[in-house]
C-alpha positions as CSV (number, residue, x, y, z in Angstrom):
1,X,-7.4,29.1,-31.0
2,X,-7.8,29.3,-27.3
3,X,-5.3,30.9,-25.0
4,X,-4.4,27.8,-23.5
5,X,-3.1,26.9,-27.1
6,X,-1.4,29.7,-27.7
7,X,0.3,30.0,-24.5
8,X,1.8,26.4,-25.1
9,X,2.4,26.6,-28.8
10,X,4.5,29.8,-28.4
11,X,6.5,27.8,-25.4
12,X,6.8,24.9,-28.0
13,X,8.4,26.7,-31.1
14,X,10.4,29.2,-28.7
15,X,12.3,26.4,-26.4
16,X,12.6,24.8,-29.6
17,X,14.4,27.8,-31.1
18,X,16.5,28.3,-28.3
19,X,17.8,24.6,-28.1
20,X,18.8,25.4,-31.7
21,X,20.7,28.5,-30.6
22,X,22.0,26.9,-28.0
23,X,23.6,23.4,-29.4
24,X,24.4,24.5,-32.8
25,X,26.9,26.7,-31.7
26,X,28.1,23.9,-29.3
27,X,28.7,21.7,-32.0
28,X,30.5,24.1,-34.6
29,X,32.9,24.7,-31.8
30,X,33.1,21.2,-30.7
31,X,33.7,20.5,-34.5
32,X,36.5,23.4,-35.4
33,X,38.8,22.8,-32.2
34,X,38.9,18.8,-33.9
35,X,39.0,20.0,-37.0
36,X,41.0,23.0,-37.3
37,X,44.9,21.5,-37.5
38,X,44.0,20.0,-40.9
39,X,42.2,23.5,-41.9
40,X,45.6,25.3,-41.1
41,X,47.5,22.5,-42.2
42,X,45.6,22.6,-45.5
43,X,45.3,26.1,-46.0
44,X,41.7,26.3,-46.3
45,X,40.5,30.1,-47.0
46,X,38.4,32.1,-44.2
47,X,35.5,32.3,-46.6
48,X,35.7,28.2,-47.3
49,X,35.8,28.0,-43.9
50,X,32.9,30.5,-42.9
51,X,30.6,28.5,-45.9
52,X,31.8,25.0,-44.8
53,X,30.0,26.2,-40.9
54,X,26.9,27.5,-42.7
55,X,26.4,24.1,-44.5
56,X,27.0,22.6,-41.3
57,X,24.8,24.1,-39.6
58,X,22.1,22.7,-41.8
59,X,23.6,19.5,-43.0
60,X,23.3,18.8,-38.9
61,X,20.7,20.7,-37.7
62,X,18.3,18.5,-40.7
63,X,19.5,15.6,-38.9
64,X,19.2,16.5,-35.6
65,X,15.6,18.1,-35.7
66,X,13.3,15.5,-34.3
67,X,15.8,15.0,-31.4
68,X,16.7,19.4,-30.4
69,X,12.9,19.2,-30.4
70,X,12.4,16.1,-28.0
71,X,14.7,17.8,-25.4
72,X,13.1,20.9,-25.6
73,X,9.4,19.5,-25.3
74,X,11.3,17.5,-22.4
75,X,12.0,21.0,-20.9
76,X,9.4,23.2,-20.9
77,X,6.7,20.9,-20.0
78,X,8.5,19.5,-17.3
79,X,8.3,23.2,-16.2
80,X,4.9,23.5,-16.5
81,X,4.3,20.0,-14.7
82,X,6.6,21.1,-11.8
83,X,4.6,24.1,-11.5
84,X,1.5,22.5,-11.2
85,X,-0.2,24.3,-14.8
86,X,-0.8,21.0,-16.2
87,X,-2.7,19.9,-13.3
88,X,-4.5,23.1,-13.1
89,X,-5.4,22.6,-17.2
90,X,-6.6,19.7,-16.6
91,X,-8.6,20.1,-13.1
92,X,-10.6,22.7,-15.4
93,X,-12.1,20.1,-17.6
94,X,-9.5,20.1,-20.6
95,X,-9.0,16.4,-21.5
96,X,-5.2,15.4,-21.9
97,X,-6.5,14.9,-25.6
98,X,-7.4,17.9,-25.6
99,X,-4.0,19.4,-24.1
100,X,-2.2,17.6,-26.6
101,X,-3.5,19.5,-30.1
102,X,-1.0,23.0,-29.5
103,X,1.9,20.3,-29.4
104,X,0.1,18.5,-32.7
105,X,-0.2,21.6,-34.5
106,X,3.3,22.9,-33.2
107,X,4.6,19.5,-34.5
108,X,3.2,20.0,-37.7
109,X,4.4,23.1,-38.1
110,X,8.2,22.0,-37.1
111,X,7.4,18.9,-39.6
112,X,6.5,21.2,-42.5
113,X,9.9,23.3,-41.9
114,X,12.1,20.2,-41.6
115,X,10.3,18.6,-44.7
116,X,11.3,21.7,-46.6
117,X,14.7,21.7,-45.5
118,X,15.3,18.1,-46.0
119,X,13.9,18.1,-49.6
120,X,15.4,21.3,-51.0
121,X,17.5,23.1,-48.5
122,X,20.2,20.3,-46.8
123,X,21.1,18.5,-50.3
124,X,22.6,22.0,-51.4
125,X,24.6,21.9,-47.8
126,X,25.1,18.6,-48.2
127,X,26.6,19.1,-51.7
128,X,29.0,22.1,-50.1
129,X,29.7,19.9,-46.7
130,X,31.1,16.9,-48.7
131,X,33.0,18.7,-51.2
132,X,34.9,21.0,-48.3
133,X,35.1,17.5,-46.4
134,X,36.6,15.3,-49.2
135,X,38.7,18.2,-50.0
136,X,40.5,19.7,-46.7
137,X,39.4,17.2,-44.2
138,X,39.6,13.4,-45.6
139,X,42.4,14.0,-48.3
140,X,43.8,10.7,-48.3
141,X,40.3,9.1,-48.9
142,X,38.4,8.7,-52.1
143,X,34.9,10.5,-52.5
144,X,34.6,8.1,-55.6
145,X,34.1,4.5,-56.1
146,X,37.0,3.3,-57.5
147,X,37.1,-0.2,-57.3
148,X,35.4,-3.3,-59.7
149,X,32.8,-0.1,-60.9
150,X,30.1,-2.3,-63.0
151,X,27.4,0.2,-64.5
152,X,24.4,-0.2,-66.9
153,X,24.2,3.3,-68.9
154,X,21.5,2.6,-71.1
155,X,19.1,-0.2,-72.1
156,X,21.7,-1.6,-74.4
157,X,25.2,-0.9,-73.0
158,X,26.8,-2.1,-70.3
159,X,31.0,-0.8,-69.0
160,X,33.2,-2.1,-66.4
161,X,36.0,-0.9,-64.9
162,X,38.5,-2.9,-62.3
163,X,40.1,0.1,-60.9
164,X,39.6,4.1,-61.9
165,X,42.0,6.7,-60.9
166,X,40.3,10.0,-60.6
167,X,43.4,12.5,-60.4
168,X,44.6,10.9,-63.7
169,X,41.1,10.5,-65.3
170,X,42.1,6.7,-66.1
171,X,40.9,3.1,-65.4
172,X,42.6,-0.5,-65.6
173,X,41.0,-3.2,-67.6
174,X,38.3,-1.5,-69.3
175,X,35.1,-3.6,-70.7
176,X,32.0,-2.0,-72.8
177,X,29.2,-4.8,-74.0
178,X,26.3,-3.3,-76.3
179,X,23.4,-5.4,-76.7
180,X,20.7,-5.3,-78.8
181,X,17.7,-7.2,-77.4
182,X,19.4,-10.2,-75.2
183,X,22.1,-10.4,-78.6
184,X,25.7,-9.3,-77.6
185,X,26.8,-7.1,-80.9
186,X,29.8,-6.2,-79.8
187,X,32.1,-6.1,-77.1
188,X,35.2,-3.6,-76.4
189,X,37.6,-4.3,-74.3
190,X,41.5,-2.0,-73.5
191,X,44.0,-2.6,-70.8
192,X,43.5,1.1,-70.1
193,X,41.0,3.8,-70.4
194,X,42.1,7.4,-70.2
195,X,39.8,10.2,-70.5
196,X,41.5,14.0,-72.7
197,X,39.5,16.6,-71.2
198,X,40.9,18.9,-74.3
199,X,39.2,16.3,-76.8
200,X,36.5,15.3,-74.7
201,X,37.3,11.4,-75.7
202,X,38.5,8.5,-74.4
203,X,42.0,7.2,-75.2
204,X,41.8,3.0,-75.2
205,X,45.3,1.3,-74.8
206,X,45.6,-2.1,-76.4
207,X,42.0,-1.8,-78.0
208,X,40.3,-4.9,-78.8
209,X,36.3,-5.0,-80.4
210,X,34.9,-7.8,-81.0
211,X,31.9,-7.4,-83.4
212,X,29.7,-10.4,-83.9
213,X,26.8,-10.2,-87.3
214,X,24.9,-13.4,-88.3
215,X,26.7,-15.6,-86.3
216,X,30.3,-14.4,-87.7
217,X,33.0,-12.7,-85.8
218,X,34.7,-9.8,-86.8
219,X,37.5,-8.5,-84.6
220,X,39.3,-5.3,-84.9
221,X,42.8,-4.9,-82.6
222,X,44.7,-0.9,-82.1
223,X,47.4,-0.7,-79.5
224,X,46.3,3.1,-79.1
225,X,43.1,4.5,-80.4
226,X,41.1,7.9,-79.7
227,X,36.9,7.1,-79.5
228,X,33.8,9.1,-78.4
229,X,31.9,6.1,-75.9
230,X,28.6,6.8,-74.8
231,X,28.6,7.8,-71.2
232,X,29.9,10.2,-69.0
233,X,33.4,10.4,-66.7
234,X,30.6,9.8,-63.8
235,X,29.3,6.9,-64.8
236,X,32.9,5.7,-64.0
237,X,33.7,7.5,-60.9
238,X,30.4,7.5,-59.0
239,X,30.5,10.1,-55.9
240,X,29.3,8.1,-52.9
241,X,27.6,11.4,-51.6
242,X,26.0,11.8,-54.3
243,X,22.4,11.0,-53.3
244,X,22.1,13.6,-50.4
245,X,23.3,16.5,-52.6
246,X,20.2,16.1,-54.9
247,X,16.7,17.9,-54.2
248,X,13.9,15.5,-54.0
249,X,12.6,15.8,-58.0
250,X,16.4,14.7,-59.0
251,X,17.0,11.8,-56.1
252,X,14.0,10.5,-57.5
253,X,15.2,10.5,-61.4
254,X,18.7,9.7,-60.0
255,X,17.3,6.2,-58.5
256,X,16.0,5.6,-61.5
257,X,18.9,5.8,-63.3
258,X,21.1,3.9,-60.8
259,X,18.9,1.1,-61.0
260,X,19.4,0.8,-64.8
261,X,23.0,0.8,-64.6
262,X,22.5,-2.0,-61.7
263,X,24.5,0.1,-59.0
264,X,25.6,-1.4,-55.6
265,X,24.7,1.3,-54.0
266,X,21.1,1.4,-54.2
267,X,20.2,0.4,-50.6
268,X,22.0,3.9,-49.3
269,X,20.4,6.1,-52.2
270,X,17.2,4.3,-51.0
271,X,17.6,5.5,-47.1
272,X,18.5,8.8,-48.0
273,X,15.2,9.2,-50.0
274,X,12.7,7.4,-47.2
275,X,14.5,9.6,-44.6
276,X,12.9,12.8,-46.0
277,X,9.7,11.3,-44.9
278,X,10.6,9.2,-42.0
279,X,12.4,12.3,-40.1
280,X,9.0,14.5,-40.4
281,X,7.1,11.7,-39.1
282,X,9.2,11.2,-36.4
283,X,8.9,14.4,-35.2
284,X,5.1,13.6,-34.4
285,X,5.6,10.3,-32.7
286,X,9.4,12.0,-30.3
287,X,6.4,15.1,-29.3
288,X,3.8,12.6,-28.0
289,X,6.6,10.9,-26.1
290,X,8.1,13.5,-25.0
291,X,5.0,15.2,-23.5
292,X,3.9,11.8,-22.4
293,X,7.1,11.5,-20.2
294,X,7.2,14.7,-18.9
295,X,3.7,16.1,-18.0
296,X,3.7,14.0,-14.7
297,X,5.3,15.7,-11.6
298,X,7.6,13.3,-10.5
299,X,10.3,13.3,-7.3
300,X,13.3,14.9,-8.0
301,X,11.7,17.3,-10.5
302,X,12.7,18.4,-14.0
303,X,16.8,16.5,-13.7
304,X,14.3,13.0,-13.9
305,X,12.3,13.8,-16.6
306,X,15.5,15.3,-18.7
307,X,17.7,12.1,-17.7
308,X,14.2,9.4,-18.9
309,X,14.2,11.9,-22.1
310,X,17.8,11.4,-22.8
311,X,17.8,7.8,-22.4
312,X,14.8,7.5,-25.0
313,X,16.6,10.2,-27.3
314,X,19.9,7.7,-27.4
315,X,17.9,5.0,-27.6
316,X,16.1,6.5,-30.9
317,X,19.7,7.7,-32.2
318,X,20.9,3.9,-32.2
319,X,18.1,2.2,-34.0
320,X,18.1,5.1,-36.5
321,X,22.1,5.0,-36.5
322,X,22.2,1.5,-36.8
323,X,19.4,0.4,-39.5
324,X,20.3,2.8,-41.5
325,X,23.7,1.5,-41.9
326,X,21.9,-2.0,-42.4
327,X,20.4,-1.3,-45.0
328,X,23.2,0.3,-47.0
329,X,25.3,-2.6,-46.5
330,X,23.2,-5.5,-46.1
331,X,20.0,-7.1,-48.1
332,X,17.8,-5.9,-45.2
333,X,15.3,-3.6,-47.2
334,X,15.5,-0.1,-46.9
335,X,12.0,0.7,-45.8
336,X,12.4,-1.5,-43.0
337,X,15.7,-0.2,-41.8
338,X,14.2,3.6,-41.9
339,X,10.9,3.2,-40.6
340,X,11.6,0.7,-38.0
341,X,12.6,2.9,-35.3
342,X,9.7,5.1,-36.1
343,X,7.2,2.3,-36.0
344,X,8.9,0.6,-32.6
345,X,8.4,4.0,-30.8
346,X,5.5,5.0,-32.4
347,X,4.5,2.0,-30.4
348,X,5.8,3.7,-27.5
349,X,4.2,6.5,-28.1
350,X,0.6,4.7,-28.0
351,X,1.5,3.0,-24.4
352,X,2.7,6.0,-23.0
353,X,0.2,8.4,-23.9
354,X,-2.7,5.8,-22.7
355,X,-1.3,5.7,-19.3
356,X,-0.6,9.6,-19.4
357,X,-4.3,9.8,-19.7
358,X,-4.9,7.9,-17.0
């Protein structure tokens, strides 16, 4: 590697290092003087408070990579364009081609690090962040889905609830169908479901099971009966979180799963999978621009090429922001709604760069 590659790969990963240093902070304090009446108020520990920031800091800093590194690939090449290096790289025969590979190979080593984090290290601060969240911050909300929960749990059996309760462990007009081959073989159905954590079972209130053999019905009625049922107290109470606490191996098994039990919420399990590849990626296509953008000496110096960067960084935020709700609530597929923005300025990227060559 030639010096001209290190010299601008070290100035890549340290700017980027220090725009970390420098906004996480920012935001932790930004975060605990909004937050920190309901910390008191709830008497949240020191130590839950200390682990909730160190899950922050990942849980945001994943989120925000592509973006800390935009601004700081804004910043220090606008340097070196003000002070005239870039022309004096390339008045010595470098090709801007050429110029660009120590920001390729710095990208690709940023890439790598957020890939790792995003598939094995933010789901655990995810998991931590939600769970302090739900608990201190948002007490008055449900981290469950608690309403009209219709779940598949195997190949054969099928539950519904109308309504769950998760403090009391109990649900309101209860339904379980088992089917063999497209044949309904029975069907149970309670106007309540209560789970007893001591007996690990399921208490059914005004039980009703109707069994059907060789075309005859059989039906069997209990106002209060005690039963082992085939599926777990989360296959009732789904955590809407859940997906961005896994690591990549288990979101993948976990999809699976959801799509057999037919859950609503595969669209946002969908975008939180695609993202782990779609945030690397972007990475690439926010360094072209970025260096694309800023290598030009322009009037009024470095505040021009920061103000174009942040105006294509918010840009970015909003057609990430906004798709990715899409697809969570809408039928838009989820490919499209994550890869969009990265395609649309990947586009960008192309124009740019050809006229920074020129």
């Amino acid at each position: 590697m030639k010096i001209l590659d290190w010299y601008i790969l070290k100035r890549y990963l340290f700017t980027f290092l220090m725009m970390l240093l420098l906004f996480v902070p920012i935001g932790i304090t930004v975060d605990l003087a909004e937050k920190v009446g309901r910390i008191i108020e709830n008497d949240a520990s020191f130590g839950e408070v200390a682990f909730y920031y160190l899950n922050f800091t990942v849980y945001f800093a994943n989120l925000l990579f592509p973006l800390f590194l935009f601004l700081s690939v804004i910043w220090f090449t606008s340097k070196l364009a003000n002070n005239t290096e870039i022309v004096a790289f390339l008045s010595s025969g470098v090709s801007f081609t050429r110029f660009l590979r120590p920001y390729i190979i710095g990208a690709t080593i940023v890439a790598s690090f957020a890939m790792f984090l995003g598939m094995y290290l933010a789901p655990i601060a995810s998991q931590g962040f939600n769970e302090f969240k739900f608990k201190y911050l948002r007490k008055n909300k449900s981290v469950q889905q608690t309403r009209d929960v219709y779940q598949q749990i195997n190949d054969n059996d099928y539950i519904y609830v109308s309504s769950f309760s998760p403090k009391t462990n109990s649900g309101q007009n209860f339904t379980y169908e088992h089917f063999e081959g497209n044949e309904l073989k029975y069907k149970i159905l309670a106007d309540n479901i209560r789970f007893i954590d001591k007996d690990s079972a399921y208490q059914l209130t005004r039980y009703l099971k109707r069994s059907f053999e060789n075309g005859i019905e059989t039906v069997e009625k209990e106002n209060r009966i005690q039963m082992d049922l085939p599926f777990e107290l989360e296959d009732l109470t789904p955590v809407e979180y859940a997906a961005e606490t896994k690591p990549y191996g288990e979101l993948l098994d976990f999809i699976a799963s959801e799509k057999r039990k037919g859950s609503k919420n595969i669209g946002r399990y969908e975008v939180v999978k695609l993202k782990k590849w779609s945030l690397p990626t972007s990475i690439f296509i926010l360094t072209i621009i970025a260096v694309a953008v800023s290598s030009v000496k322009r009037r009024g110096g470095m505040g021009v090429n920061l103000a174009l960067g942040i105006a294509i960084a918010m840009i970015y935020v909003f057609f990430d922001k906004v798709f990715g709700v899409m697809a969570g609530q809408s039928s838009l597929p989820p490919v499209v709604a994550v890869w969009f923005p990265n395609v649309l300025f990947g586009i960008l990227a192309i124009y740019l760069l050809q006229n920074a060559k020129r």
